[in-house]
C-alpha positions, 0 to 999 in steps of 0.5 A: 806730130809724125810729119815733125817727128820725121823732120827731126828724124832726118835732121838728126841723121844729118848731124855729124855730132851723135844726138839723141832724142828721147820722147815722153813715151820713151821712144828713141830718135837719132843714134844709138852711140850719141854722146848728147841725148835731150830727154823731152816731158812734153812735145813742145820742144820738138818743134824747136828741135826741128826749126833749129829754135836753139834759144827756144830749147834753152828756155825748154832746159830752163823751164824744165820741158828738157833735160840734157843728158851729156857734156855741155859742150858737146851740147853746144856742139850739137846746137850749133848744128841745128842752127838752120842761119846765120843768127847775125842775118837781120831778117828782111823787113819791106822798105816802107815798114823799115823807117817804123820799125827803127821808131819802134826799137828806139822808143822802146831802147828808151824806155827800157833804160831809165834810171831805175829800169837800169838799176833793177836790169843790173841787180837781177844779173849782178846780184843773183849771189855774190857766192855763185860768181866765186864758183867760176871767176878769178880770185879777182871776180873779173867779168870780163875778157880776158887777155891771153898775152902769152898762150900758156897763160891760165885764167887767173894770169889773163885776167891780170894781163887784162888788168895791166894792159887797161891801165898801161893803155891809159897810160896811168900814172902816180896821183891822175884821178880815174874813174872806173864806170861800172866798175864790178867786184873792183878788180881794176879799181883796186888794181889802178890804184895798188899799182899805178898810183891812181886817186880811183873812184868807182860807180855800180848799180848793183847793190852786192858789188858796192858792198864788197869792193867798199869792204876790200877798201877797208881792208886794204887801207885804201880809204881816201885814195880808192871810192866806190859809190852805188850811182848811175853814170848819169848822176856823175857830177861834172865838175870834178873832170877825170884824167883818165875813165875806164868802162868795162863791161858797161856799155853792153847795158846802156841801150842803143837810144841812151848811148850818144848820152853816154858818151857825151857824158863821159867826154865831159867827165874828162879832161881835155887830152884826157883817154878813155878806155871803152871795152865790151862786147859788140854785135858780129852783124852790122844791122842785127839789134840781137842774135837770132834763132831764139838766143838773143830772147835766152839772153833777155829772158835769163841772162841780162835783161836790157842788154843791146849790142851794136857793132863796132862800126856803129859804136866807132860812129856814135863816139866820134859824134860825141866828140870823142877821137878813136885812137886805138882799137883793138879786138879780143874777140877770140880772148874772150871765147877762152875765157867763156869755155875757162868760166864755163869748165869751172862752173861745171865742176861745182854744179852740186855747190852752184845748185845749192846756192841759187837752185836749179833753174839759175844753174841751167841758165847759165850752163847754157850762157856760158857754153853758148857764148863761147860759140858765139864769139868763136863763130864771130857772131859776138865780138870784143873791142877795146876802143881806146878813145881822147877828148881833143884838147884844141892845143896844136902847139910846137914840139915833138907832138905837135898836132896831137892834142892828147897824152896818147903818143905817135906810137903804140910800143907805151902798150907793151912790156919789153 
């Protein structure tokens, strides 16, 4: 125990953020002036301390092994620090064994997310309580990036400029049917069809959000031009094809195995020259299945469980292999780190009100979620894409768009308000 002692000694010293660490028996290690101190109550958590294992120290948090005396993000500040890689390194695996570990992580992304392994994964994040989420969202309940258009802009604003720029890159209009897949607490859903006309419906797993958004179609006499159906997204009949579909913040939880079906799934629930709007997060490295350093097991463990990311490239490929033509593509990545440290700076203003809801072992896990991820989309070891994509129409005819074969135009000016 002195030789770890020694090391978190000297890797304390070494940081430029002031870090404290107090023992079980009350001894002191690191800086007298630390804005952080991490008081241990056994001598597990050194280890992780010493290795860097910051996922590992969240869970400690969680669990209670830990507490954190200071701000979180000066917490998060420290962390950073500790880390001793680039959690986006996949770590090397001898080339006769890698064939046999693909096998392994496609079979158990297969299992993880059946229909009703998917539906208890959402409902254990999505239905923690709906009070909670009120805490730190918008008036919307958008959670989701959201789009700073203009710098000025506070997070009620932004998420409303995410709204309108979704649906102006859509290009919806008047009376076109749209579908929202995973479609939350309805900001969209809602907004689509107050603003631009839509016949919209909706689909979630989660028992809480389906609740409230078929309240708030009541309550704004949007019955018959709004629904919201509790189903998952392979149930969806098909015979009822789309004008345009809007995913948001789904397709994080639909598993690498299941996603050549999700999007062949959606290319039929759309209309031929019909767009789809794909928008969620994306793996910074381009072969990390999660991030390393323990974080991505806090995320699983916590967070969202079944949750898997994928790079953009490879999002990119699996589409295009559905048959669906990428058209524009655009990153949010720095967007959605303001909107975290927005989420995170609320919620740390009503932790006596959060704790009072949910109790404390939910409050610490989130603290360090949100903090965290806003790390991580700052480092760029997350991002964010908005992947704008059409279902080909075949139709090469005469005139101005001749060759297109979608409503999406020559140009990209439709997008912005003048």
């Amino acid at each position: 125990m002195a030789a770890i002692d020694g090391v978190l000694e000297r890797k304390l010293d070494s940081l430029g953020l002031p870090l404290a660490v107090v023992l079980p028996g009350g001894r002191r290690l690191g800086r007298e002036d630390s804005l952080v101190t991490l008081r241990l109550h056994d001598l597990g958590p050194l280890a992780h301390l010493a290795t860097g294992q910051v996922g590992k120290l969240g869970q400690d948090y969680v669990e209670g092994r830990i507490d954190i005396d200071g701000k979180v993000r000066d917490f998060g500040a420290a962390a950073l620090q500790l880390l001793e890689d680039d959690p986006t390194r996949e770590p090397s695996t001898p080339a006769p064994l890698g064939w046999w570990r693909d096998i392994r992580q496609s079979a158990r992304s297969r299992a993880r997310h059946q229909l009703q392994t998917d539906a208890a994964q959402i409902q254990f994040h999505y239905d923690v309580s709906d009070d909670f989420y009120v805490l730190w969202l918008d008036p919307h309940r958008l959670y989701s990036c959201a789009y700073f258009r203009e710098a000025g802009m506070n997070l009620a604003q932004a998420q409303e400029a995410k709204l309108d720029h979704i649906c102006r890159k859509l290009m919806l209009r008047e009376g076109e049917r749209f579908l929202d897949v995973g479609a939350g607490w309805g900001g969209l859903l809602l907004w689509a069809a107050e603003h631009y006309g839509v016949k919209a419906h909706g689909i979630t797993l989660s028992r809480n959000q389906h609740a409230h958004v078929n309240r708030l179609i009541a309550e704004r006499g949007l019955t018959g031009r709004v629904t919201m159906e509790l189903r998952d997204y392979r149930e969806l009949p098909e015979e009822a094809a789309y004008d345009k579909i809007a995913s948001v913040g789904m397709f994080e939880h639909v598993g690498h195995a299941q996603l050549p079906q999700y999007f062949a799934k959606l290319r039929r629930l759309l209309k031929p020259g019909g767009l789809l709007m794909n928008h969620g997060i994306t793996a910074g490295g381009t072969r990390n299945r999660q991030l390393g350093a323990g974080m991505g097991d806090f995320i699983e463990r916590y967070i969202f469980p079944g949750g898997e990311l994928m790079h953009v490239s490879q999002v990119l490929r699996v589409m295009s292999e559905a048959s669906l033509e990428p058209v524009d593509i655009e990153s949010l990545r720095p967007h959605y780190a303001r909107t975290l440290w927005a989420w995170s700076d609320a919620l740390e203003a009503r932790l006596s009100a959060a704790r009072e809801i949910t109790g404390e072992g939910v409050v610490r896990a989130y603290r360090l979620y949100l903090a965290g991820s806003a790390i991580c989309f700052e480092q760029g070891w997350l991002s964010l894409y908005q992947m704008l994509a059409t279902r080909p129409s075949g139709d090469v005819s005469e005139g101005p768009m001749r060759g297109a074969q979608s409503r999406f135009p020559y140009n990209r000016e439709y997008m912005y308000p003048t």
